[in-house]
C-alpha positions, 0 to 999 in steps of 0.5 A: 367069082365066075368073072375071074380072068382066066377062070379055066387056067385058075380051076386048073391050077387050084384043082391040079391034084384033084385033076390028077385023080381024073375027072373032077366033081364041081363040088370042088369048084363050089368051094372057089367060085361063088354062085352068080345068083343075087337076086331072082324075079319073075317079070313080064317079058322085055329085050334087052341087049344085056340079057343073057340065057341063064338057068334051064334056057342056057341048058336047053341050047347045050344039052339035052334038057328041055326048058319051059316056055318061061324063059331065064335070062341073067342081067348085071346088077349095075343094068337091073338097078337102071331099069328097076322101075320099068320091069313089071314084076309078077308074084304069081306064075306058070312055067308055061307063061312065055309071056313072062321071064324068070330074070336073074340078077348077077353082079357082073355082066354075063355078057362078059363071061367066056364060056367056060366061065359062063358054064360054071356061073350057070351051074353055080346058079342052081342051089344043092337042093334044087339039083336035088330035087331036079335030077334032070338039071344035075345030068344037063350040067354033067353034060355040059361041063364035061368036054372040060373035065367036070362032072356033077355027080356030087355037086 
């Protein structure tokens, strides 16, 4: 998982032939660390001090990927399970609602990740096929994991 202490100098190590050859594609950190996503909700907007940027929100302050009104914040499970009850949740939905949040659920707290960690927790969060169908998210996640010697060509 992406909360492995000292995920960085672990992927270094599991990964040192493939780091040898160059740059290394995430497809190979796929098969180390699972993706955070749990669950995934849209619910109306709410603050929370547990809340972290997740998905295409963490993108957009990192890349050149601009986001849509409606935001995606990640949550620990142990937190949604406690305000479960309070959340209004929403089958129905724009992208353009800014009323309401994409909420994501991970089993640790996001908050707790450092950023390496948490570069690679968002980038494992998004499907194979949704990076497909995105192309734009696969460049935004290039981007970003790039400065530690990733790419996301292939992932």
């Amino acid at each position: 998982m992406a909360d492995h202490p000292n995920l960085e100098e672990h992927l270094r190590r599991e990964l040192a032939w493939e780091f040898g050859q160059g740059l290394v594609d995430l497809k190979h950190v796929r098969s180390l660390v699972s993706s955070p996503l749990l669950m995934s909700f849209c619910v109306r907007a709410f603050t929370h001090p547990m809340l972290a940027s997740a998905g295409d929100t963490y993108l957009d302050t990192r890349t050149l990927l601009a986001d849509w009104p409606l935001k995606t914040r990640a949550i620990s499970l142990c937190e949604f399970t406690r305000l479960e009850g309070m959340l209004a949740f929403v089958d129905e939905y724009s992208l353009s609602d800014a009323s309401l949040i994409k909420l994501q659920v991970w089993p640790y707290s996001p908050q707790s990740l450092d950023g390496f960690a948490m570069a690679i927790a968002v980038a494992l969060s998004y499907t194979p096929s949704e990076l497909m169908q995105e192309s734009r998210i696969s460049l935004a996640i290039d981007e970003l994991v790039g400065e530690w010697g990733y790419y996301a060509d292939g992932f």
